[in-house]
C-alpha positions in Angstrom: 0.0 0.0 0.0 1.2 3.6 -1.0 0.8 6.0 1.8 0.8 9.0 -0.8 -1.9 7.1 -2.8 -5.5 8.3 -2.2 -7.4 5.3 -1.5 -10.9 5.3 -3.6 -14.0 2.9 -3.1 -16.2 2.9 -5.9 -19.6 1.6 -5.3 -22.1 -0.1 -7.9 -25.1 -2.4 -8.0 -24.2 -4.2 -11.1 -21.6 -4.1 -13.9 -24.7 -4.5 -16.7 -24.2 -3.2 -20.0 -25.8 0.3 -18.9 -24.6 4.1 -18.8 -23.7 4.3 -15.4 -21.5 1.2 -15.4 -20.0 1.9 -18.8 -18.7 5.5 -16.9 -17.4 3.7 -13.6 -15.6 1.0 -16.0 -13.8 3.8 -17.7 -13.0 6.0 -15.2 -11.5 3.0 -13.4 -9.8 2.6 -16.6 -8.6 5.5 -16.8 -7.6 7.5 -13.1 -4.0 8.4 -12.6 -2.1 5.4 -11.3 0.0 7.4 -9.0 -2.4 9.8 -7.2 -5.1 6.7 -6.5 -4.9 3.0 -4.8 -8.8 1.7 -6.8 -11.2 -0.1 -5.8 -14.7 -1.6 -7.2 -17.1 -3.1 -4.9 -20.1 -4.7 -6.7 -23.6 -5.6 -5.4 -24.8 -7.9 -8.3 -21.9 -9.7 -10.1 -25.0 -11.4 -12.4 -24.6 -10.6 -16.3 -21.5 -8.3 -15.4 -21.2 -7.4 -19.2 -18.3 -5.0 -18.3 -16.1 -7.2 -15.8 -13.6 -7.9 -17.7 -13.3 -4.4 -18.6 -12.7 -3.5 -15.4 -8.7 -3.5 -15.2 -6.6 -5.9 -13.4 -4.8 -3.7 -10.8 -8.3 -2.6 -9.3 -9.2 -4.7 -6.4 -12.8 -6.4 -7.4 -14.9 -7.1 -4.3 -17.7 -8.7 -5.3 -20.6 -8.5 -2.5 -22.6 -11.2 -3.6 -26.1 -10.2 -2.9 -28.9 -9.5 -5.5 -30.0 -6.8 -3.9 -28.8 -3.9 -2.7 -30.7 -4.2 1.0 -29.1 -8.0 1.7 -25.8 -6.2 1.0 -25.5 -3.6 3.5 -24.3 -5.8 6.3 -21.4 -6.7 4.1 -20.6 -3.5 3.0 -20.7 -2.3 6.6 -18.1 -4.6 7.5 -16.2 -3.8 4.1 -16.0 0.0 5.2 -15.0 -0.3 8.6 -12.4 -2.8 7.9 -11.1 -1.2 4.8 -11.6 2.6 5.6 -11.1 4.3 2.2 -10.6 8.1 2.6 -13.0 8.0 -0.5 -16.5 6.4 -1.6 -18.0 7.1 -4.6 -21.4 5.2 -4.8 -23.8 5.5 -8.2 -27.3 5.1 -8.9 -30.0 6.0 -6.8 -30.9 3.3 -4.5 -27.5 2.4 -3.9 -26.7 5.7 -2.9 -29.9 6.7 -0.7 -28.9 3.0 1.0 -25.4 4.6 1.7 -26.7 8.0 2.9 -29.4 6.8 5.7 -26.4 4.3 6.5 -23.9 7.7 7.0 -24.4 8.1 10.8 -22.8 4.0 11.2 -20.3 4.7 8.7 -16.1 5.4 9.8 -16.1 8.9 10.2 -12.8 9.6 8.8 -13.8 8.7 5.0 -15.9 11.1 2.7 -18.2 10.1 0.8 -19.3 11.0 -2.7 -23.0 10.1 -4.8 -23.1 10.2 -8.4 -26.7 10.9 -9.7 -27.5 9.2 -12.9 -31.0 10.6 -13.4 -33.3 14.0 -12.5 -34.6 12.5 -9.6 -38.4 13.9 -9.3 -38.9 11.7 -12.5 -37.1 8.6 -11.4 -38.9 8.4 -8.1 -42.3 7.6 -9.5 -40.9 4.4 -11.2 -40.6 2.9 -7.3 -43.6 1.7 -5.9 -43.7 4.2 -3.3 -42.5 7.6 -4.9 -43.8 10.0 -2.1 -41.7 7.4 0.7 -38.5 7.5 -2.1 -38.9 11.6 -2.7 -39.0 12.1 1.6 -35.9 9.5 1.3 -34.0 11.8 -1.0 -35.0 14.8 1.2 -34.0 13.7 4.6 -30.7 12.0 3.4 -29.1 13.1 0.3 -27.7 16.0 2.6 -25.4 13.5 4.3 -23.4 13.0 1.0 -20.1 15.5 1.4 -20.8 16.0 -2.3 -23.1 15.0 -5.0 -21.8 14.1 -9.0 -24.6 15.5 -11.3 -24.5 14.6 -14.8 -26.2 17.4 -16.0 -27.2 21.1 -15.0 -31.2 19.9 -15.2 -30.0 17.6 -12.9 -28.5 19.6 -10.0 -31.2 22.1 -10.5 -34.1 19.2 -10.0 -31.9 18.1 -6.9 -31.7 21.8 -5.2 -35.0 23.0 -6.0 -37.0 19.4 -5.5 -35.4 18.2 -3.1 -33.8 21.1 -0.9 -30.0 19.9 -1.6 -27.2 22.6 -0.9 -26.2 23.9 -4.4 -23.2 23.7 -2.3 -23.0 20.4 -2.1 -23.5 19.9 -6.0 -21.3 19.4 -8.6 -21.9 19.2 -12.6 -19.8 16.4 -14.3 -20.8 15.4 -17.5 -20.2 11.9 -18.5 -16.9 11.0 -20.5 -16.7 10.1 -24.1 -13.5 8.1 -25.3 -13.2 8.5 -28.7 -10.0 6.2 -29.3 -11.9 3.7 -28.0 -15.5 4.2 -30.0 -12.8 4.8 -33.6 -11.4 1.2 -32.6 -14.6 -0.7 -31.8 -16.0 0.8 -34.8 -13.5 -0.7 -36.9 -14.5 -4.2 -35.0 -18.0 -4.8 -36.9 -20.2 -6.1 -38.1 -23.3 -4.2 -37.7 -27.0 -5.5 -36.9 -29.4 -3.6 -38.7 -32.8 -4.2 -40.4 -31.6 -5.1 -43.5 -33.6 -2.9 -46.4 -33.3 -0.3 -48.3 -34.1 3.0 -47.4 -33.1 4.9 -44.5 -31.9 2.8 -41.3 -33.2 4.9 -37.8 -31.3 2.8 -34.6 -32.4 3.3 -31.0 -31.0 1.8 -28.0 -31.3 1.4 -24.3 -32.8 -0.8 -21.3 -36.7 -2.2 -22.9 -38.6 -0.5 -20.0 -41.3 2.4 -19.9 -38.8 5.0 -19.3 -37.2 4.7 -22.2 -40.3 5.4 -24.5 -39.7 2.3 -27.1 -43.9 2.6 -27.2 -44.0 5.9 -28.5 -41.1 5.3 -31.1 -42.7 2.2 -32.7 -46.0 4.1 -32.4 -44.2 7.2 -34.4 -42.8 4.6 -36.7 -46.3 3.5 -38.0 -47.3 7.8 -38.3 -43.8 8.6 -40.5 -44.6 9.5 -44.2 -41.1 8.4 -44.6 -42.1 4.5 -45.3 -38.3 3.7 -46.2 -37.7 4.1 -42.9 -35.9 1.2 -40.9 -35.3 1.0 -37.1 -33.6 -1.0 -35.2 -33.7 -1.3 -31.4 -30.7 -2.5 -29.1 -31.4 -3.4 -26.0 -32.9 -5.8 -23.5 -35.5 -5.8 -21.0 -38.6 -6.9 -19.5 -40.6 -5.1 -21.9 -39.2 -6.8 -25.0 -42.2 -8.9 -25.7 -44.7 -6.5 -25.4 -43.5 -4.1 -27.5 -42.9 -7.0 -30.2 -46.3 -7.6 -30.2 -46.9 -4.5 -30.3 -44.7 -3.6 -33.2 -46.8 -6.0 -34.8 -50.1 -4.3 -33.8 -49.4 -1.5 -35.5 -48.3 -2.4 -38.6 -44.7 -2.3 -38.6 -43.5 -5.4 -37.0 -41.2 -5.7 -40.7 -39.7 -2.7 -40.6 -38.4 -3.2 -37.1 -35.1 -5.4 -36.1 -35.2 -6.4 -31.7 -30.9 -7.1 -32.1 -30.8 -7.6 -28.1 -27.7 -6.3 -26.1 -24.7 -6.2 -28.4 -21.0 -5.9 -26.2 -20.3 -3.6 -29.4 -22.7 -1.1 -30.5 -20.9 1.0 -32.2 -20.4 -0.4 -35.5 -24.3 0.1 -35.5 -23.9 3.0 -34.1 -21.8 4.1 -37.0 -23.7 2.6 -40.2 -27.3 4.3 -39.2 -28.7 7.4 -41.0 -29.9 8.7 -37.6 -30.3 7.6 -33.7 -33.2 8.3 -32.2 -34.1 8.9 -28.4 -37.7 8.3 -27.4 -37.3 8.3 -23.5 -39.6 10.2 -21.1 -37.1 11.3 -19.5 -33.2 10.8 -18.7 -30.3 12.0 -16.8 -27.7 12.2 -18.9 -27.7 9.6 -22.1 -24.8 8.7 -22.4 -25.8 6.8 -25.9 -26.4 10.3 -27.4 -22.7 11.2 -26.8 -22.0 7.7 -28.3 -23.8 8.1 -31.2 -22.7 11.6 -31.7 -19.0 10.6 -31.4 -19.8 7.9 -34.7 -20.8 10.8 -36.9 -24.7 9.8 -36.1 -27.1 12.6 -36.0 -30.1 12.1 -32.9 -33.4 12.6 -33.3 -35.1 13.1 -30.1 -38.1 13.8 -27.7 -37.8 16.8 -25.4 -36.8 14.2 -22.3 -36.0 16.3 -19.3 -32.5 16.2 -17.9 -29.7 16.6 -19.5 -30.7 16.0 -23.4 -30.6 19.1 -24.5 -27.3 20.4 -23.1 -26.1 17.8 -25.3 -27.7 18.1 -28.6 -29.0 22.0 -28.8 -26.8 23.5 -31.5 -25.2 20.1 -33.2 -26.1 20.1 -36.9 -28.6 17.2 -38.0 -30.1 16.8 -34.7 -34.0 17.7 -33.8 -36.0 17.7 -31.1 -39.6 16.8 -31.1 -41.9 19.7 -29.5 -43.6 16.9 -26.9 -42.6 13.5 -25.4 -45.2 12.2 -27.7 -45.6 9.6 -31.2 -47.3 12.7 -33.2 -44.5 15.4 -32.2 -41.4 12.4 -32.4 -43.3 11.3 -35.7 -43.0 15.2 -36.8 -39.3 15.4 -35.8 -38.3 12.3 -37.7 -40.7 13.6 -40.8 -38.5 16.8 -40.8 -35.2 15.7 -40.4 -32.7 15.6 -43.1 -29.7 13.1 -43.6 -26.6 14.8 -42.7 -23.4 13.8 -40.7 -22.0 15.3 -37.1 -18.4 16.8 -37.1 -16.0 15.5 -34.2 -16.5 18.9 -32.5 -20.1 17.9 -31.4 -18.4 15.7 -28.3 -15.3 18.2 -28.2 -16.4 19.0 -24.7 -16.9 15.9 -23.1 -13.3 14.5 -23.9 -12.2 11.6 -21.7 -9.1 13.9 -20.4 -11.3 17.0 -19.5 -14.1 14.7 -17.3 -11.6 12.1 -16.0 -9.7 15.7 -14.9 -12.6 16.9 -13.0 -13.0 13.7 -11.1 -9.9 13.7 -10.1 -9.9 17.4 -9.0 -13.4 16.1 -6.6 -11.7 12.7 -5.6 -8.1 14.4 -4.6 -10.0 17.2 -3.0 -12.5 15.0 -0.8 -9.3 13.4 0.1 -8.0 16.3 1.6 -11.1 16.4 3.9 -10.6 13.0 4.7 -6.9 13.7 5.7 -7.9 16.8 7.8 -10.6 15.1 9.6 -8.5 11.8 10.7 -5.8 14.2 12.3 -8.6 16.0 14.4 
C-alpha cells in the first residue's frame, strides 16, 4: 500500500451493459495510477457485461447479494475494515442505501454520490415515490458531495429536493473517442436489412425509455423507407414486439438484443433516435454523436438538451409524444456530425474533474483523521 496514494472505493449495484457502469468501467480505466490505490465493490456480479473491462490492478470485491438491501451488512463490515478516505457510490438506490447508512459509517472517510438521473422523474418508477422523494429529502444531505451529470439535474436536486447547491457538482459523462474509432473498426453491424433509410435506437426495454412511443411514431412517418432498429434488453421486450406488430410495422423493425459492441451500428445508421420520457444524462447520445450519427429526439427532461442543442442534424420533437417524435423524424434531413459535437466531453477533461473532486474529498478526509 502507497501511503501518498489516495485510496478510492467505488460503489455499484451491477456491472450490466448500462450508462452508469459503462462511466465507472472507464474511469476505473482511466484515473492516474500514482495519485489513487482503486477499488470496485459490486452488489450484483450477475450478467456483469463490463467485468472484464474493469482493469486488473483494481481490487474487485464482489458482494454477492442481488440486492442492494441484503448487501448492507457486508458492505458495513467492508467500510470499517477497509476505511477508504473515498467512496464514490452511483445510482440512486445504492446511494440513498449509503446515505441513511452515514451516521454508522467510519467517520474519517468522505463520501461521494453520483446521480445518474433527475430525480423527481425517477422516483415515481418505485412503488412508493412519495416514501422514495422524503428519502431523498431527509438524506441526500449527508453526502459530502453530490456528482450531477447534468445542469437539469443539479437544478431538480436543489429545488426538489432542498440539496445545498453547495453540495452539488456538474460532471458530464466522458466520451473516449480512441476507444468508440477502434470498436468501430470491429464490426459487423446489426441492422434491419432494407433499403431505405436505417433509424437505430438503444437502451434498457422499460417504460422510461419510450420504445412505445417510437414504434408508435414509426407507424405515423410519411417516410415508409424508414428502418429502425432497437438495441437493447428488457422486461418489456415482448410487449413491444407484439406491439410492433399491432401497429403495422413489426417488418420494418429489427429487436438485435444487447450487443457488447454497439458502435459499428452506431456508426452505419442514417440517424439515432431517443424516445425516453425522461433521462439523466444519455450517455448513448454522446456515443452516437461521437460515430458521426445525427439524434433525433423527444424533449426528455435532464440533461438531453445540453447535449444536442446547436449540433447540426439533430432535432428535437416539440412533446414527449408519437405525433410530435413522428414530426421530428418527418423533418429531419440526412446529414453527418463533425467531431466537434463531443469536443467537450473528452475523456481527459471529465476524467480531470473527477480527479480534481476525488483528490479534494481526500484532503477532507486527511484533515478530519488528524482532528
Amino acid at each position: 500500500m502507497n501511503p501518498s496514494r489516495t485510496r478510492l472505493l467505488f460503489l455499484i449495484p451491477t456491472l450490466t451493459g448500462g450508462g452508469a457502469e459503462r462511466v465507472v468501467v472507464t474511469l476505473l480505466q482511466h484515473l492516474d495510477r500514482s495519485r489513487f490505490e482503486l477499488a470496485l465493490a459490486v452488489v450484483d456480479t450477475r450478467h456483469a457485461a463490463f467485468r472484464d473491462q474493469v482493469p486488473a490492478d483494481v481490487e474487485f470485491i464482489d458482494l454477492g447479494c442481488r440486492r442492494v438491501r441484503h448487501a448492507l451488512p457486508k458492505l458495513l463490515r467492508l467500510l470499517w475494515q477497509r476505511r477508504p478516505q473515498v467512496v464514490m457510490s452511483t445510482l440512486g438506490h445504492l446511494n440513498l442505501a449509503l446515505a441513511m447508512l452515514r451516521p454508522l459509517l467510519p467517520g474519517g472517510t468522505r463520501y461521494l454520490a453520483r446521480e445518474t438521473t433527475v430525480v423527481s422523474h425517477g422516483v415515481g418508477e418505485y412503488r412508493r415515490p412519495q416514501l422514495w422523494a422524503w428519502g431523498y429529502r431527509r438524506f441526500y444531505g449527508r453526502f459530502d458531495r453530490v456528482i450531477c451529470q447534468s445542469r437539469a439535474m443539479r437544478d431538480d436536486l436543489v429545488d426538489t429536493f432542498g440539496l445545498e447547491a453547495e453540495r452539488t457538482v456538474v460532471i458530464h459523462n466522458p466520451i473516449d473517442r480512441e476507444r468508440i474509432a477502434a470498436a468501430c473498426a470491429e464490426g459487423p453491424t446489426q441492422t434491419a436489412a432494407a433499403q431505405g433509410l436505417h433509424a437505430v435506437a438503444a437502451g434498457r426495454l422499460s417504460a422510461e425509455k419510450g420504445f412505445d412511443l417510437l414504434l408508435d411514431a414509426l407507424a405515423l412517418v410519411r417516410r415508409r423507407d424508414l428502418r429502425l432498429t432497437i438495441l437493447g434488453e428488457g422486461a418489456l421486450r415482448a410487449a413491444l414486439e407484439a406491439r410492433a406488430a399491432a401497429r403495422g410495422v413489426a417488418e420494418r423493425v429489427h429487436f438485435a438484443g444487447f450487443l457488447r459492441n454497439p458502435f459499428p451500428t452506431l456508426a452505419a445508421a442514417d440517424l439515432f433516435v431517443l424516445s425516453s420520457r425522461y433521462e439523466g444524462f444519455p450517455n448513448v447520445v454522446l456515443e452516437a454523436l461521437a460515430c458521426g450519427t445525427p439524434v433525433v429526439a423527444t424533449p426528455a427532461p435532464g440533461g438531453l438538451r445540453e447535449i444536442v442543442d446547436g449540433v447540426p442534424g439533430c432535432i428535437v420533437a416539440d412533446a414527449v409524444s408519437a405525433e410530435a417524435l413522428a414530426d421530428a423524424l418527418d423533418r429531419w434531413q440526412p446529414s453527418r456530425v463533425p467531431p466537434s459535437a463531443v469536443a467537450a466531453y473528452a475523456l481527459p477533461r471529465i476524467v480531470a474533474a473527477y480527479e480534481a473532486e476525488f483528490l479534494g474529498a481526500a484532503s477532507g478526509s486527511d484533515a478530519m483523521q488528524r482532528r
